[in-house]
KOLBAGU-705165 format. One record per residue: x, y, z negated of N, C-alpha, C, CB in turn; residue number from 1; chain. Coordinates in Angstrom, 2 decimals. Glycine has a CB too. Example, Ala and Ser with C-alpha at 12.3 -4.5 7.8 and 13.67 -1.06 7.14 Angstrom:
KOLBAGU-705165
<<13.19, -5.69, -7.80>, <12.30, -4.50, -7.80>, <13.20, -3.30, -7.80>, <11.31, -4.47, -9.05>, 1, "A">
<<12.85, -2.25, -7.08>, <13.67, -1.06, -7.14>, <12.90, 0.03, -7.87>, <14.08, -0.60, -5.72>, 2, "A">
//
This chain:
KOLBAGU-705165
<<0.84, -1.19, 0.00>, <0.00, 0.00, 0.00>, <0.88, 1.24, 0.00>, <-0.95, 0.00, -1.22>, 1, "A">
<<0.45, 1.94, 0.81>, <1.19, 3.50, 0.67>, <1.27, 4.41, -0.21>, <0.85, 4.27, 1.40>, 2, "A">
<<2.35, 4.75, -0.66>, <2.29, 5.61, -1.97>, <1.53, 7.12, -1.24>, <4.19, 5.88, -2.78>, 3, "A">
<<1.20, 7.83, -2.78>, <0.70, 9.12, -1.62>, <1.65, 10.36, -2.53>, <-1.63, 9.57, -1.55>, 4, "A">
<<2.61, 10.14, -1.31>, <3.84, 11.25, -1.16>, <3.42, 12.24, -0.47>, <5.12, 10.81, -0.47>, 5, "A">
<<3.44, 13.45, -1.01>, <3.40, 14.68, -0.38>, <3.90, 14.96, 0.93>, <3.95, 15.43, -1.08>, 6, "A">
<<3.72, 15.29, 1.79>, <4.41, 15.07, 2.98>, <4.77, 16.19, 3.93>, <3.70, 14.21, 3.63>, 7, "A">
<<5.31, 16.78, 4.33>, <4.83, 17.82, 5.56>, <5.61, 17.43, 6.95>, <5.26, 19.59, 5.13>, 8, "A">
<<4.98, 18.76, 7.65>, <5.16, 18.74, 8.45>, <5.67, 20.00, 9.28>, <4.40, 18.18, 8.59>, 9, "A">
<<6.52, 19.83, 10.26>, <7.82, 21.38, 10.54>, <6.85, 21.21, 11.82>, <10.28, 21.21, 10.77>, 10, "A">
<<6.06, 22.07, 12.07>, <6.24, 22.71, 12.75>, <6.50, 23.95, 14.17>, <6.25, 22.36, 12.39>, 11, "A">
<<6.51, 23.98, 15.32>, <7.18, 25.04, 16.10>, <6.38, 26.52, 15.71>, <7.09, 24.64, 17.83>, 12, "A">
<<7.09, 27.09, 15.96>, <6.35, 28.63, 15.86>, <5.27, 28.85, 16.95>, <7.51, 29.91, 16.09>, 13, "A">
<<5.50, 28.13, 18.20>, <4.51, 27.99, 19.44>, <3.48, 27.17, 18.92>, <5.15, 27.32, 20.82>, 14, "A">
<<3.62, 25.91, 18.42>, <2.54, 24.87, 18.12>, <1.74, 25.77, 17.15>, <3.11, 23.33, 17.42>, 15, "A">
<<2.54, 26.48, 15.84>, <1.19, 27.40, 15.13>, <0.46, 28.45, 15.69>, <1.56, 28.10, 13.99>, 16, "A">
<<0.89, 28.67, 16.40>, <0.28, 30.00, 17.29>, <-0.74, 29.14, 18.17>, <1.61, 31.02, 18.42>, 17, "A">
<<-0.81, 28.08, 18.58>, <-1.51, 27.33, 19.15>, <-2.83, 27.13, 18.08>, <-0.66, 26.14, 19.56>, 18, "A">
<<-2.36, 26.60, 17.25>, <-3.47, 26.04, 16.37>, <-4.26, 26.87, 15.58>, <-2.99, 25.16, 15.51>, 19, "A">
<<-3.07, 28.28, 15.46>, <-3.89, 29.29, 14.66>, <-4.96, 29.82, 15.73>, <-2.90, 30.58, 13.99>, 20, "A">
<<-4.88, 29.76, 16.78>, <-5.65, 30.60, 17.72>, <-7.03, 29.79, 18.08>, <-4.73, 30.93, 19.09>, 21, "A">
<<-6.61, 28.64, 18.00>, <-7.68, 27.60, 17.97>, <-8.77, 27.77, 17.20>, <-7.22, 26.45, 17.60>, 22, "A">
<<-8.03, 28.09, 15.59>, <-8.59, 28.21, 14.01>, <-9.67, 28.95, 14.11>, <-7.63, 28.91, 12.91>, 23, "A">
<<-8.84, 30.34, 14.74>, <-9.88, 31.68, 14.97>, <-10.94, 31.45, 15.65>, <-9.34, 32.83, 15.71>, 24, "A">
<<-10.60, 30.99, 16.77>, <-11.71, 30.70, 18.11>, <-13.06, 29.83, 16.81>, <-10.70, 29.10, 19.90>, 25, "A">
<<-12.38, 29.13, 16.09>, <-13.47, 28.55, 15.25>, <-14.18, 29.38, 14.09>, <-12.92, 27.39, 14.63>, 26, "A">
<<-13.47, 30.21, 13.80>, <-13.78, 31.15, 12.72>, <-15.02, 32.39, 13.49>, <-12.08, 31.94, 12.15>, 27, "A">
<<-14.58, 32.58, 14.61>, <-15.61, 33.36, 15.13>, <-16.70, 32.71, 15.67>, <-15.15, 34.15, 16.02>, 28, "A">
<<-16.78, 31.79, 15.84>, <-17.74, 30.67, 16.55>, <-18.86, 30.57, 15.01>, <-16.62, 28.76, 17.11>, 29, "A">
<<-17.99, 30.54, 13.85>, <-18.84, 30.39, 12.59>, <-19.58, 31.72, 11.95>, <-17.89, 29.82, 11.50>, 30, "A">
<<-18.92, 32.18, 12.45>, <-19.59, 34.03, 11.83>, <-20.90, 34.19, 12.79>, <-18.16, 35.86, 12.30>, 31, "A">
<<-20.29, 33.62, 13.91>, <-21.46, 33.89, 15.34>, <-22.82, 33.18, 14.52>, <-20.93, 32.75, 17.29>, 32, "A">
<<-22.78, 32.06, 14.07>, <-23.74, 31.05, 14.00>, <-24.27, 31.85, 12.29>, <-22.97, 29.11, 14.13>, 33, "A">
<<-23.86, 32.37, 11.49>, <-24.22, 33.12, 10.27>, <-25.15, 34.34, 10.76>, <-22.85, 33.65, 9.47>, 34, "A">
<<-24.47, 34.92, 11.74>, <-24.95, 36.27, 12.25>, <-26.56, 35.79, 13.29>, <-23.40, 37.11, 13.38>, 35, "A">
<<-26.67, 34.69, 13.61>, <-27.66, 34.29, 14.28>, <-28.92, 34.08, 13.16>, <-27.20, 33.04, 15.09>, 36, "A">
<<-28.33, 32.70, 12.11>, <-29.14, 32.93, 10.95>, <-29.80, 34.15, 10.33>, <-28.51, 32.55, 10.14>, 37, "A">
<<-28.94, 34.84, 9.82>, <-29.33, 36.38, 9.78>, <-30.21, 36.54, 10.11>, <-28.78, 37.26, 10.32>, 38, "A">
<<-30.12, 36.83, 11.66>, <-30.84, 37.75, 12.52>, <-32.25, 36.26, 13.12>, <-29.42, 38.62, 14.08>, 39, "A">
<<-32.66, 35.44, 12.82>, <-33.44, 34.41, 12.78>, <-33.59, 33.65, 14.09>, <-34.60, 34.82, 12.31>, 40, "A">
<<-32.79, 33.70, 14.43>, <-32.47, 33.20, 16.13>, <-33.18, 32.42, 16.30>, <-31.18, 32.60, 16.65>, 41, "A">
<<-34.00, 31.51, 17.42>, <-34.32, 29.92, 17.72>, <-33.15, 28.99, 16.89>, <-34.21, 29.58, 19.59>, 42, "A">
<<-33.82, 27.96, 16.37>, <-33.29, 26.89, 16.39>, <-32.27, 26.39, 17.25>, <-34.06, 26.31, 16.41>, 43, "A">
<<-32.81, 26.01, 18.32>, <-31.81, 25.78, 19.74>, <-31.14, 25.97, 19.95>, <-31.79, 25.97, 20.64>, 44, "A">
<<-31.25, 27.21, 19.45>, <-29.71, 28.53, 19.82>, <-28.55, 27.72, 19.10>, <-29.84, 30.61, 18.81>, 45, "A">
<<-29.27, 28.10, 17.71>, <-28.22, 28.12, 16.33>, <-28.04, 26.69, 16.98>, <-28.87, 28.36, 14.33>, 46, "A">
<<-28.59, 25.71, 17.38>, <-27.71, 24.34, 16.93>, <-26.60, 23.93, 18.16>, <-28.89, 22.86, 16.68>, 47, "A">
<<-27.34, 24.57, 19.57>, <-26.02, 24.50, 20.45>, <-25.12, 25.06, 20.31>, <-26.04, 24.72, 21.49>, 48, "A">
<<-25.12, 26.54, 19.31>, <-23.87, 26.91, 18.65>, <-23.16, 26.00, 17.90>, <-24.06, 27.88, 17.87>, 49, "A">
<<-23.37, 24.91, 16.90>, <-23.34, 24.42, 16.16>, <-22.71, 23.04, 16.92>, <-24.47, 24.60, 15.48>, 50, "A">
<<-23.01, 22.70, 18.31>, <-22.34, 22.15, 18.94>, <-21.48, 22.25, 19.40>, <-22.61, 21.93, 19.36>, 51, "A">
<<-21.32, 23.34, 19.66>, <-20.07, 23.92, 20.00>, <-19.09, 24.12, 19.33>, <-20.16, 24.81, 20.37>, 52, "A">
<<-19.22, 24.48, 17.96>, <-18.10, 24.22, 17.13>, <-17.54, 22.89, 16.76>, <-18.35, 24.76, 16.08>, 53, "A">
<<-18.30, 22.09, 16.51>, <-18.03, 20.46, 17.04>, <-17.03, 20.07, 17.49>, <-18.73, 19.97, 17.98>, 54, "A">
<<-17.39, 20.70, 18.59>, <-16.79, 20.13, 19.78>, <-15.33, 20.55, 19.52>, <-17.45, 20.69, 21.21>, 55, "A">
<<-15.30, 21.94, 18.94>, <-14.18, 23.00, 19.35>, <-12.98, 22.24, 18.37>, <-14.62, 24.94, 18.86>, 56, "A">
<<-13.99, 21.74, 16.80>, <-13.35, 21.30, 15.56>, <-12.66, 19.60, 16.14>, <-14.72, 21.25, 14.07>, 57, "A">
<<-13.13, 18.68, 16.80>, <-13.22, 17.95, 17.09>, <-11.92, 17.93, 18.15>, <-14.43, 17.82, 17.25>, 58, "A">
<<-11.79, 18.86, 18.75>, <-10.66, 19.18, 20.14>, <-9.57, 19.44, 19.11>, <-11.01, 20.79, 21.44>, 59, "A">
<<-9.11, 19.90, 18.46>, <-8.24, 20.51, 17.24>, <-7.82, 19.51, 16.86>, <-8.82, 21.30, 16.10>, 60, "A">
<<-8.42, 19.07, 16.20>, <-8.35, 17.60, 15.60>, <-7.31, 16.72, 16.64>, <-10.08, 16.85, 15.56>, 61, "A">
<<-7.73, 16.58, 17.58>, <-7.33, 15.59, 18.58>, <-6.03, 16.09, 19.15>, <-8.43, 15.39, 19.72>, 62, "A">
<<-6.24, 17.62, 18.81>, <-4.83, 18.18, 19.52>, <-3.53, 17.55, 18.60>, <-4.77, 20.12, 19.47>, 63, "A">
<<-3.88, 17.77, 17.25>, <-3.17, 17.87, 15.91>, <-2.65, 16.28, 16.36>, <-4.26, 18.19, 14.20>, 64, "A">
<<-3.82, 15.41, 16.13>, <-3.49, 13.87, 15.99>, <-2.58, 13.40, 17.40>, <-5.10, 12.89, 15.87>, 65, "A">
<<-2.76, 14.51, 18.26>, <-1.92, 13.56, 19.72>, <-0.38, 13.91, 19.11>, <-2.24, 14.44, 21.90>, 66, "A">
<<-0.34, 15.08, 18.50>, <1.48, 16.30, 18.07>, <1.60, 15.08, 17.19>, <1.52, 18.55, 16.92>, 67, "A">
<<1.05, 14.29, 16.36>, <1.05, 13.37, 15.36>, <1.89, 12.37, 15.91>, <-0.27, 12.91, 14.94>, 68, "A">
<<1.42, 11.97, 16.60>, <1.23, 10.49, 17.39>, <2.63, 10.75, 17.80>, <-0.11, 10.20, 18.78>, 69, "A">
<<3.25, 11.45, 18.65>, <4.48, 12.06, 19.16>, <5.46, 12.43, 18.61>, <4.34, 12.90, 19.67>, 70, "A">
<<5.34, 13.04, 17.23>, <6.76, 13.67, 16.83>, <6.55, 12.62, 14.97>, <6.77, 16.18, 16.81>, 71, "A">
<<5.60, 12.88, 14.27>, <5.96, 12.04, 13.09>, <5.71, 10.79, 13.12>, <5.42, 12.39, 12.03>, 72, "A">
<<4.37, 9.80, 13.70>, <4.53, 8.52, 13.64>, <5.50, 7.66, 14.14>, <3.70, 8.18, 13.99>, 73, "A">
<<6.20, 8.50, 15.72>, <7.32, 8.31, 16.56>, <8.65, 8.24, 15.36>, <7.41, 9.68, 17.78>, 74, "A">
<<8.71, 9.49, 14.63>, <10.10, 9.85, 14.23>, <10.14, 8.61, 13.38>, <10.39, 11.39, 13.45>, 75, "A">
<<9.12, 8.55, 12.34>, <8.57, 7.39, 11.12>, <9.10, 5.76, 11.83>, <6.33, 7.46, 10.94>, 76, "A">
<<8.83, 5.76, 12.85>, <9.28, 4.34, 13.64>, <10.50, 4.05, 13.86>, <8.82, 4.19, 14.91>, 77, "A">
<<11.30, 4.76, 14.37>, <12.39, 5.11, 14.99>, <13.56, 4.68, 13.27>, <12.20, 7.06, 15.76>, 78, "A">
<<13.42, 5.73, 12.29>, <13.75, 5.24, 11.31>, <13.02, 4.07, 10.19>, <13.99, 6.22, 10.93>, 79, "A">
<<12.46, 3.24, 11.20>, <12.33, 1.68, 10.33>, <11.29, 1.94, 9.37>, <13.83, 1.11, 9.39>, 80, "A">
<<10.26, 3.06, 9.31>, <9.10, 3.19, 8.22>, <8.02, 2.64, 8.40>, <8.68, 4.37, 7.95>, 81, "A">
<<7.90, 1.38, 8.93>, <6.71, 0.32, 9.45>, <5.14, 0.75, 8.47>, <7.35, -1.68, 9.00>, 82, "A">
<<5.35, 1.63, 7.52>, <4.26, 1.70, 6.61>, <3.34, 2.95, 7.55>, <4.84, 2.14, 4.85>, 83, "A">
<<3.78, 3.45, 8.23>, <3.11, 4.89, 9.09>, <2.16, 4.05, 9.99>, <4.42, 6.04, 10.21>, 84, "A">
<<2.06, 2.54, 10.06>, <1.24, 2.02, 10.73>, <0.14, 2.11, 10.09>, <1.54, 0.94, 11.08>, 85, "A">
<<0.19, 1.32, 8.79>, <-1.15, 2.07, 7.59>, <-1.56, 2.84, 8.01>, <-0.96, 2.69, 6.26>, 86, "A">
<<-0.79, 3.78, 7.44>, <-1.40, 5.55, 7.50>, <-2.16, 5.46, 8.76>, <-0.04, 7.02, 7.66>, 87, "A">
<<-1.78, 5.08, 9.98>, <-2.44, 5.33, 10.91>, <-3.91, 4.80, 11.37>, <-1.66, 5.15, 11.61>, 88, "A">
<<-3.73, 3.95, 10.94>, <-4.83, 3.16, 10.75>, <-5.89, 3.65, 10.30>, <-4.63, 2.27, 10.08>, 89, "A">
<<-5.54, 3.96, 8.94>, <-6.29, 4.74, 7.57>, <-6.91, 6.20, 8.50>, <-4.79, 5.29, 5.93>, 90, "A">
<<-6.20, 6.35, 8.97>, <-6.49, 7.90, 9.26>, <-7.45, 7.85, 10.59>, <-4.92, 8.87, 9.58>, 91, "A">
<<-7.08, 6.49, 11.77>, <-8.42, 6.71, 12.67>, <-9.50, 5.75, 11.75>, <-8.21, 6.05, 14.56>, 92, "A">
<<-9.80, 5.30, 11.00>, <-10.90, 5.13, 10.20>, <-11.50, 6.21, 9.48>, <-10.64, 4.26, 9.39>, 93, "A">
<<-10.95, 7.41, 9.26>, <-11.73, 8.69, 8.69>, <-12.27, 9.17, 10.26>, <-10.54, 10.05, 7.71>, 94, "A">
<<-11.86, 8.90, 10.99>, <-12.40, 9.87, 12.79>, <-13.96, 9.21, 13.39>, <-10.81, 9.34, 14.59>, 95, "A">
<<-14.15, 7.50, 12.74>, <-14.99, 7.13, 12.78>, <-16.38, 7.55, 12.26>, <-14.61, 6.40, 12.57>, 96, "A">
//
């Protein structure tokens, strides 16, 4: 079983600028869908908004887990840490 070691992760200054911009795109997507409430929009509205963030949260996600897949489960292998198979495992069972 995997201990649960604190872990991080380095990194690029490009990849955060990536993800932060992503973040936002989601942050305004959520104010949008508050500001609709508010203002008592259709249903419809609010929930294809609501799909849309989904989607947006969901793309993020996938971006994060592919940078995953590539630079730490890779690096984790490479130096003989057969336990990142767990983790991996573990972790597409939360995506389910």
């Amino acid at each position: 079983m995997l201990e649960n070691k604190k872990k991080f992760t380095k990194r690029s200054e490009s990849e955060k600028k990536i993800i932060n911009n992503r973040l936002n795109r989601i942050e305004g997507q959520v104010r949008g869908v508050k500001k609709m409430i508010k203002e008592d929009r259709y249903c419809d509205d609010v929930l294809i908004q609501l799909s849309a963030i989904d989607k947006s949260v969901k793309s993020l996600a996938n971006h994060i887990l592919e940078n995953h897949m590539q630079t730490c489960v890779l690096n984790d292998l490479e130096n003989g840490n057969y336990e990142i198979i767990d983790e991996v495992v573990n972790l597409f069972r939360r995506f389910q």
